[in-house]
N, C-alpha and C positions, 0 to 999 in steps of 0.2 A: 743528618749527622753521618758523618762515613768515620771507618774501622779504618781509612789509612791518617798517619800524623805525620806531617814535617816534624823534623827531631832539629828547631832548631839552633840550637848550640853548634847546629856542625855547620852552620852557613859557612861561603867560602866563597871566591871570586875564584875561576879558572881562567882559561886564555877566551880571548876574544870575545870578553864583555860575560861570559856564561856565567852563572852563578851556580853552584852546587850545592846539594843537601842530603843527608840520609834522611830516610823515609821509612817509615815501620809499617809493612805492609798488611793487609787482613790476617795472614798466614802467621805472622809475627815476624814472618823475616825482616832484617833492614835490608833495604838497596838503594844505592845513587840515585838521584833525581839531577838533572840538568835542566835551570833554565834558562833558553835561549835567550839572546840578544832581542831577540822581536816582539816578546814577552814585555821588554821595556820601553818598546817604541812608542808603543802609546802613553807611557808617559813623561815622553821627553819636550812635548812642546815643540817650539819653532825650530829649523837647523841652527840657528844663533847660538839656542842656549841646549842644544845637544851635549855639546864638552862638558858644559858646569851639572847638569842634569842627571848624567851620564857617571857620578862619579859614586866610587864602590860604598859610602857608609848611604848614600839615596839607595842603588841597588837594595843593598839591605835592607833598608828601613821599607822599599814598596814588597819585599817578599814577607815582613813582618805583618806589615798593614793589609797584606791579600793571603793569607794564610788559610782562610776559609776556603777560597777559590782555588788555590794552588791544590789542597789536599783533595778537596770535589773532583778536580781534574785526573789528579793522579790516580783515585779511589776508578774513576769511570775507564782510565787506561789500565789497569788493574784487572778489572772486571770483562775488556776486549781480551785478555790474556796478557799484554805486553807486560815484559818483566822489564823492560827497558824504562824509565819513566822518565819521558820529556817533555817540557814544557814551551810551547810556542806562543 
C-alpha cells in the first residue's frame, strides 16, 4: 500500500496525448503528475486502431483502471526524491 494517491477528479488531457493529475504526496503535499504518451502505448494495439484507441475518455478510463500502478510508480519516484512526478 503506498501514502501517495492520484486525486482523481483532477484527471485532465494536456497537449500531446499527456494526461495530467494531482497527486497527494507522503508529505501531504499535492503536485502534478504527467502521464506520458508512452505510458499508453502499450495499450493501443495495432497502428490501425491507434487513432480510435488513442482517444481522451479511453485515456481516462486506462489511468482509472491502473490506478494501483500509476500511484506505486509515483509513491517509488517519490522516494528517489523526484518532486517532479512522471509517468513513462
Amino acid at each position: 500500500m503506498t501514502n501517495t494517491k492520484f486525486l482523481l477528479e483532477t484527471l485532465r488531457l494536456a497537449d500531446g496525448g499527456k494526461v495530467v493529475c494531482a497527486v497527494q504526496t507522503p508529505d501531504g503535499a499535492v503536485r502534478q503528475s504527467v502521464i506520458e504518451q508512452s505510458f499508453f502505448e502499450e495499450f493501443q494495439g495495432s497502428p490501425m486502431a491507434r487513432s480510435a484507441q488513442n482517444s481522451a475518455p479511453r485515456q481516462l478510463r486506462i489511468v482509472a483502471d491502473n490506478v494501483g500502478y500509476l500511484e506505486a510508480e509515483a509513491e517509488r519516484q517519490w522516494q528517489q526524491g523526484q518532486t517532479q512526478l512522471v509517468i513513462r
